[in-house]
N, C-alpha and C positions, 0 to 999 in steps of 0.2 A: 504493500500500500504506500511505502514509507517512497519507493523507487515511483511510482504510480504521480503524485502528485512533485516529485523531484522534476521526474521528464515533461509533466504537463507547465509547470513553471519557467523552466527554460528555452519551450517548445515560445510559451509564449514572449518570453523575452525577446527569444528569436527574431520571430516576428512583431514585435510590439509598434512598429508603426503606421501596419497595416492593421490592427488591432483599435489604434488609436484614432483611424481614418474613419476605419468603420462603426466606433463608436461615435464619431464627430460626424458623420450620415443621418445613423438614427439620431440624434437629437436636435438636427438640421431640418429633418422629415419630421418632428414632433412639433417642435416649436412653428413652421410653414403649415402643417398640414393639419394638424390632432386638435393643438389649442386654438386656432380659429373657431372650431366647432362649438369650443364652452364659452366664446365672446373673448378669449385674450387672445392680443398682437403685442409683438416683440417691438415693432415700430408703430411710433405716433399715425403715422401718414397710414401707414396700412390696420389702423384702427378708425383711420378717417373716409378712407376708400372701400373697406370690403365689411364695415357694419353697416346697418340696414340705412338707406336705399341700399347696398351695396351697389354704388355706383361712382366715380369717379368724378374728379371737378373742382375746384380751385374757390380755396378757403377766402373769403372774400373779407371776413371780421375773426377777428380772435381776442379771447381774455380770458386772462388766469383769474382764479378767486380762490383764494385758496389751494385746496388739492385737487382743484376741479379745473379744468379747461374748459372754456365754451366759443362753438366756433358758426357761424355760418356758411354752408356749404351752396355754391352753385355748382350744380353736378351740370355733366356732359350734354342733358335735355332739357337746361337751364328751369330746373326747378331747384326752390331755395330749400334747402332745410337746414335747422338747426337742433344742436347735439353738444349734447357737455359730458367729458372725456374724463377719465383719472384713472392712474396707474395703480392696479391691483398690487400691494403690500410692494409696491416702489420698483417691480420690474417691470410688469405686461401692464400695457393701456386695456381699455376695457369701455364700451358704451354704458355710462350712465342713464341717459330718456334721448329719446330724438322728438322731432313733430318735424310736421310740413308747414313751410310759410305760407300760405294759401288764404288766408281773411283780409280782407279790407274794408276799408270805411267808406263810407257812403257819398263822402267827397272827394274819394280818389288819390286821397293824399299821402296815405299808409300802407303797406299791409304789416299784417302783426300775425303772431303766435305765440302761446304758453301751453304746456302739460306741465304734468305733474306724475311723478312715480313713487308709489310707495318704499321706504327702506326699511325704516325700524321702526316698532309701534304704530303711532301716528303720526309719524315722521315723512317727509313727504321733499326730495330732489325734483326740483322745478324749475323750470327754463323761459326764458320771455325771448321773443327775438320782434326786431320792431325792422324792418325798409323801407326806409323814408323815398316818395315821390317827389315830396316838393320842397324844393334847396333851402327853401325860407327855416324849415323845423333844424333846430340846432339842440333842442335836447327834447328827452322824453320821461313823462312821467309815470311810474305804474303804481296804481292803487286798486285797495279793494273793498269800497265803502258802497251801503247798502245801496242808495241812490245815487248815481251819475248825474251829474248836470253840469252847470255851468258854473257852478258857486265858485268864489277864491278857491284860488290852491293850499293857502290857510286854512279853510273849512275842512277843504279836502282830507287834508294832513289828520286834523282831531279827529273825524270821522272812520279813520282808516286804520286797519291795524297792520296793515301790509301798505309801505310808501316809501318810493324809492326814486332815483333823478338816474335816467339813462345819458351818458353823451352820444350823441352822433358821428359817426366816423365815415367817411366817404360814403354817406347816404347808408349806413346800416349801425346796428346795435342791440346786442345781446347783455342776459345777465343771467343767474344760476343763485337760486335761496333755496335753501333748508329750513321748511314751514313746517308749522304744524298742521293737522287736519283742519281745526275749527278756521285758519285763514285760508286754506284753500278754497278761493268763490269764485265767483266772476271778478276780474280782474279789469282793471279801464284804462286806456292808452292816450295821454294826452301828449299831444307832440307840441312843443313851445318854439318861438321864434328868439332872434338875439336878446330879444328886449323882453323875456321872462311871459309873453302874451299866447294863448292858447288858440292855437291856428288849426288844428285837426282833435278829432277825439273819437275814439269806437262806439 
């Protein structure tokens, strides 16, 4: 026995760098092929391109918040969607929630989107993404107070228990909060002009 595992050890010695190649295969073919399946990628970009739409397409906004990335995507069929990203235990990226941009305002000035995905309890990973039409909107506000109107944005703010100021970047703008259940509602989109004045609303 003692001779048995002598020759098997040498054997492999021998060849240890074909050993090492083909152990650097299988974990080549694991990490490409296996972990895509459970939602991790090894690279940012291909946690961007092959999670759902799995589609391809050129990140047009991006921002960090924490541990979380959040990006908007115009894929190859120029449909928007946005997606907030973070690296499973600091190696593999992994999709957090997606949505499609697809809603707009009724004066053509917007389109917007928010989901929300459950994590823990009543804990709730939530995404806003706003594409601004019209150059005049330089930031964006989101709340989510019982009645929408026209009131001050002061009103707004006490009224609200979800209230936050988006900036605009080359006509787009994303964000990513960790709510609780009872604030996930209907949600309101005010797009402001330079001068603090509300020019668009959902």
């Amino acid at each position: 026995m003692r001779n048995f595992w002598s020759v098997l050890v040498s054997r492999l010695y021998k060849y240890r760098y074909i050993v090492l190649s083909i152990l650097l295969l299988i974990i080549l073919y694991i990490i490409i092929y296996i972990l895509p399946i459970f939602g991790l990628y090894a690279l940012e970009s291909s946690a961007i391109k092959y999670s759902y739409p799995n589609e391809g397409g050129t990140v047009v906004f991006e921002k960090k918040i924490e541990d979380k990335k959040v990006i908007i995507l115009k894929t190859e069929s120029n449909i928007y969607y946005v997606k907030s990203l973070e690296r499973n235990c600091g190696i593999f990226y992994c999709l957090v929630v997606v949505d499609r941009i697809d809603k707009q305002t009724e004066d053509n000035k917007m389109m917007f989107a928010w989901t929300a995905s459950r994590d823990k309890g009543s804990l709730y990973d939530t995404i806003f993404a706003i594409i601004t039409l019209d150059k005049d909107i330089q930031k964006i506000v989101v709340s989510n107070e019982d009645t929408p109107s026209t009131v001050p944005l002061e009103e707004v703010k006490e009224n609200s228990t979800v209230y936050f100021v988006m900036d605009v970047k080359n006509g787009y703008s994303a964000h990513y909060s960790y709510l609780n259940s009872v604030d996930v509602t209907d949600f309101t989109f005010r797009g402001l002009n330079s001068d603090g004045e509300v020019v668009s609303i959902n």
